[in-house]
C-alpha positions as CSV (number, residue, x, y, z in Angstrom):
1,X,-26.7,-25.2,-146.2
2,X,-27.9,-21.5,-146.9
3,X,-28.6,-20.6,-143.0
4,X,-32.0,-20.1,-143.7
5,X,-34.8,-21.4,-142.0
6,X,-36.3,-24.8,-143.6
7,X,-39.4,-23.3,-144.6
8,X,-40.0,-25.8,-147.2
9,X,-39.9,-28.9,-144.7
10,X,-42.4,-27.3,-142.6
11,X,-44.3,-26.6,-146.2
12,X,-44.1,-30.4,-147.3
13,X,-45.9,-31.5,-143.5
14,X,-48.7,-29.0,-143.9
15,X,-49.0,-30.1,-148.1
16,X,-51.5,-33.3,-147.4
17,X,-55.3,-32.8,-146.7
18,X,-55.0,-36.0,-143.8
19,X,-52.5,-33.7,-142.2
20,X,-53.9,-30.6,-142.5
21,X,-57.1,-31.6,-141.2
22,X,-55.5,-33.0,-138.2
23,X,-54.0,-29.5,-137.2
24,X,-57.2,-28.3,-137.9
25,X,-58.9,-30.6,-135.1
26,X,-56.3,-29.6,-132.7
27,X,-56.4,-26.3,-133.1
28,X,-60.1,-26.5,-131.1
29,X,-57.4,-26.4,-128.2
30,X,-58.5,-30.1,-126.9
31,X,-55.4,-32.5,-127.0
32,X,-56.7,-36.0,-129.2
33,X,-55.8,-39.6,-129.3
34,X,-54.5,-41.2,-132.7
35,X,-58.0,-42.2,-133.2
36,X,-60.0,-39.2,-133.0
37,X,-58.0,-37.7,-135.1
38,X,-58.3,-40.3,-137.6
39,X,-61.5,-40.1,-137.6
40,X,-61.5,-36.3,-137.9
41,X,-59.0,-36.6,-140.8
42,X,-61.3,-39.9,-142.1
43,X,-58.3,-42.0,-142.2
44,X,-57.3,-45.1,-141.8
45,X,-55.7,-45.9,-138.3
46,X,-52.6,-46.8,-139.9
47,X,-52.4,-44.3,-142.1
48,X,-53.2,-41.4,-139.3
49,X,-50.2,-43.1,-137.5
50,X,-47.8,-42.5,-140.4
51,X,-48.8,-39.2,-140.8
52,X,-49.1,-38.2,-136.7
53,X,-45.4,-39.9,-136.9
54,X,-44.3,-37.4,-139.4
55,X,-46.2,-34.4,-137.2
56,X,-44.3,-35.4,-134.3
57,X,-40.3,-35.2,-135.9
58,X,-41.3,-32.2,-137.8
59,X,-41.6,-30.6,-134.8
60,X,-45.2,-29.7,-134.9
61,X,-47.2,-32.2,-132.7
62,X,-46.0,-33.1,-129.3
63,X,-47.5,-36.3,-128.0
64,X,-48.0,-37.5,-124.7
65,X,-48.6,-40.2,-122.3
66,X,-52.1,-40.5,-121.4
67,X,-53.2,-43.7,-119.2
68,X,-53.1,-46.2,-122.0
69,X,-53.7,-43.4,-124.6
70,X,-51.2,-41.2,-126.1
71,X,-52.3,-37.7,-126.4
72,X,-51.8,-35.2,-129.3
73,X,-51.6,-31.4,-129.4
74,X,-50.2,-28.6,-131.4
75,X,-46.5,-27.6,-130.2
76,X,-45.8,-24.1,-129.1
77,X,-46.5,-21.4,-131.6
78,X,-48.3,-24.2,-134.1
79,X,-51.6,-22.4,-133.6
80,X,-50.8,-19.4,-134.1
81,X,-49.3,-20.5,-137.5
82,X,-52.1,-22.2,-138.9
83,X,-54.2,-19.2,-138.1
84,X,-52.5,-16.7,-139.8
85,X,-51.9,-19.2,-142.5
86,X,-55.9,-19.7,-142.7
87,X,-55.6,-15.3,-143.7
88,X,-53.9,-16.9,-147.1
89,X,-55.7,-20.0,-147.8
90,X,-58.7,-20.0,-150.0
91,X,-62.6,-21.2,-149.6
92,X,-62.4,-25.0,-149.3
93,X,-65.0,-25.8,-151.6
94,X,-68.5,-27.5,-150.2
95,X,-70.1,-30.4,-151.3
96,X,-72.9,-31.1,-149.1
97,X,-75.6,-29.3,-146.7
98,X,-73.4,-30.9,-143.8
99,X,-70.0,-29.2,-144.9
100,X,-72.2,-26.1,-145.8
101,X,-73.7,-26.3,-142.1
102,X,-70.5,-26.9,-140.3
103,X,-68.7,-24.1,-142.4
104,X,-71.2,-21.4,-141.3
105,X,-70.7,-22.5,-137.3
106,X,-67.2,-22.4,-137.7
107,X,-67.3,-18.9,-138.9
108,X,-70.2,-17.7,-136.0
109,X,-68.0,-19.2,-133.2
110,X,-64.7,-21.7,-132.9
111,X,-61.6,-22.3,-130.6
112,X,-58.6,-20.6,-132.0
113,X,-56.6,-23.0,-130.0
114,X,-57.1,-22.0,-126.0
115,X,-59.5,-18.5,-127.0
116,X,-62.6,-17.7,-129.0
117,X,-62.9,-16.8,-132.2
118,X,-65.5,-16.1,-134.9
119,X,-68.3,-13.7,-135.3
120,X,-68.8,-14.4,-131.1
121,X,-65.8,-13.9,-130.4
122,X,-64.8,-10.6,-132.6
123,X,-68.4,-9.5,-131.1
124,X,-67.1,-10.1,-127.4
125,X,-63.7,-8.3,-128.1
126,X,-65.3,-5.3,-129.4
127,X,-67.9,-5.1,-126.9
128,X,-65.1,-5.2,-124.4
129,X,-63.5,-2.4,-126.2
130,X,-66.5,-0.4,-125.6
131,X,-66.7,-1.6,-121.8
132,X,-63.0,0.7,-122.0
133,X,-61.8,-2.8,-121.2
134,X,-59.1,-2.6,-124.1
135,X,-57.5,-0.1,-125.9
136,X,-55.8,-1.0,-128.9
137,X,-51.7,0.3,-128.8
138,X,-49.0,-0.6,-131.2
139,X,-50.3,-2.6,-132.7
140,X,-52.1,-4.5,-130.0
141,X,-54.4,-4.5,-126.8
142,X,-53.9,-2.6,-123.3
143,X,-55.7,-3.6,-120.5
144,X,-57.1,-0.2,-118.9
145,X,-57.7,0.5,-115.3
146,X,-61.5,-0.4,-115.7
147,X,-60.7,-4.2,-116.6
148,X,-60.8,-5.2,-113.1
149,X,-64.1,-4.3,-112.3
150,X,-65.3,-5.2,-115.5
151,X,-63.8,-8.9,-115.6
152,X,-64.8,-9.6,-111.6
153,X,-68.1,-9.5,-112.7
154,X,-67.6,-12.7,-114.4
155,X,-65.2,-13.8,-111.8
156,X,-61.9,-13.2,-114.1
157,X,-59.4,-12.4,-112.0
158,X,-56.9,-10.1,-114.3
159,X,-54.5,-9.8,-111.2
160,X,-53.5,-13.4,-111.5
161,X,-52.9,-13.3,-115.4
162,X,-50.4,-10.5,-114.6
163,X,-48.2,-13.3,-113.1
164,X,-48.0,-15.4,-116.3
165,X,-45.3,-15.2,-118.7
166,X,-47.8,-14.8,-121.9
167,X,-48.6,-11.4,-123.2
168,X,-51.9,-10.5,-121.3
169,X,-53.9,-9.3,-123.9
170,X,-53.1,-10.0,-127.7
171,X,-55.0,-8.9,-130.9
172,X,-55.2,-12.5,-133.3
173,X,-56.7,-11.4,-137.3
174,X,-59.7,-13.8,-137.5
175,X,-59.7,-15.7,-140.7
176,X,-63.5,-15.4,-141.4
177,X,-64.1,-11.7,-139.8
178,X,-61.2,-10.1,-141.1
179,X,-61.3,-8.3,-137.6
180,X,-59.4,-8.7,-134.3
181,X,-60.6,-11.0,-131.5
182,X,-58.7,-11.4,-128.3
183,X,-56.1,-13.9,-127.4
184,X,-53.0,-13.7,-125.0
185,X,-53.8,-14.9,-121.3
186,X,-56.7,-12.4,-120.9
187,X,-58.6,-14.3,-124.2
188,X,-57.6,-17.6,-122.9
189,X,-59.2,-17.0,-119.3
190,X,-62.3,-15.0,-120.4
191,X,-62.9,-18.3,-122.5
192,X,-62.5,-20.7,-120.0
193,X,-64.7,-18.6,-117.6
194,X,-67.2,-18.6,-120.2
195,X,-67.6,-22.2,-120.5
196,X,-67.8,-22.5,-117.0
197,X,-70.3,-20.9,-116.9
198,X,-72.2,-22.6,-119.5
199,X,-72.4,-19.7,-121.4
200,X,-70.1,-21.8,-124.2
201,X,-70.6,-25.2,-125.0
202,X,-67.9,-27.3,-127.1
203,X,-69.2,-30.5,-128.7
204,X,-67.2,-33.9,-128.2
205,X,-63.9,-33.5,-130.9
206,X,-65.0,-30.2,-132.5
207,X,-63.9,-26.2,-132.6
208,X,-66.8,-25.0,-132.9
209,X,-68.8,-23.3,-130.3
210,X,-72.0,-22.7,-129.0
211,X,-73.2,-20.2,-127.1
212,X,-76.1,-21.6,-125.1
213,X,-79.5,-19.7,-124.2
214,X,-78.2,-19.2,-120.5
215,X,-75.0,-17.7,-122.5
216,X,-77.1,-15.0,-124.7
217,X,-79.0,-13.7,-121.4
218,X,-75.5,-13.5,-119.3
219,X,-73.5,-12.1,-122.6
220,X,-76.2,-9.5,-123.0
221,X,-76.3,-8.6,-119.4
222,X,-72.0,-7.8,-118.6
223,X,-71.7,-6.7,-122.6
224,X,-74.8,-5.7,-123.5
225,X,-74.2,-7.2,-126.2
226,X,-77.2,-9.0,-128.5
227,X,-75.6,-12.8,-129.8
228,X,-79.2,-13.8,-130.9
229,X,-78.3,-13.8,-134.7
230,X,-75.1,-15.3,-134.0
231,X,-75.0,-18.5,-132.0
């Protein structure tokens, strides 16, 4: 025993691609059965069970009941890991239009776990910035007097965030941008409001995003902000 924290057990769970690509899938925010994520891994279902098993007593899946199913998703912190871990890890290399197509809408919009993240999403937070929304302070966001007005217009209600234990408004490096997007509470609800509103779709088992036509005219008309190259 050094004292130190077992970095290298962590290490060994995130060192296999069938793992890795199952905390990938769940960092679209969306808890999955065993199943789904086998199929996102493209395992076998008893191999995706081995693996899950090892997620779960290393501490970085949870897994619960479900009607018949049991449901996976990412413990607390996990996400926020894996992204800043995505800052260090290199191109994964393409071989096929598909891969090559799915890699380019991951980078133009994607759940970072419970907000949005991408070209969209660094878009939204900087618009928002100019709306005098945010301010960035030490090393993070403040939510200005204006946010109110600003947010109710999408019905975002910042008064009840203020209740919730999470930081309201958070700055998260995104992994393609190399720019902030918002997370904390504030990132979360804006997102959630957003597909509410159909202004973001998320296809069935997926992270990525997509910003529908209705979502370009409404985006363009609180932000003024123009998403046509980018959804």
């Amino acid at each position: 025993m050094t004292g130190e924290a077992d970095l290298a057990r962590v290490a060994a769970l995130l060192a296999d691609r069938t793992r890795a690509a199952m905390l990938l899938a769940l960092l679209g925010g969306r808890p999955m059965s065993a199943s789904a994520l086998a199929d996102a891994a493209g395992a076998s279902a008893s191999l995706a069970s081995a693996h899950l098993r090892k997620l779960v007593d290393g501490g970085l899946l949870v897994v619960e009941p479900a009607g018949r199913q049991r449901m996976y998703r990412l413990a607390n912190a996990v996400a926020d890991a894996i992204e800043a871990l995505l800052l260090l890890a290199p191109p994964d290399r393409v071989t096929s239009l598909r891969a090559a197509v799915r890699g380019q809408n991951l980078r133009r919009a994607r759940m970072c776990y419970d907000h949005l993240a991408g070209t969209v999403g660094v878009t939204l937070t900087e618009a928002l910035a100019g709306k005098g929304v945010l301010v960035e302070r030490d090393h993070g966001y403040a939510v200005t007097a204006a946010a109110p007005a600003v947010l109710a217009r999408i019905g975002v209600r910042i008064e009840q965030l203020d209740r919730l234990r999470r930081p309201l408004a958070r700055r998260c490096m995104d992994w393609s941008e190399r720019r902030h997007h918002l997370a904390g509470s504030l990132g979360a609800a804006v997102t959630s409001r957003l597909i509410e509103l159909d202004w973001l779709r998320l296809p069935e088992a997926s992270r990525i995003v997509r910003v529908t036509a209705e979502g370009q005219r409404g985006l363009g008309e609180w932000l003024q902000v123009d998403l046509g190259g980018t959804s």
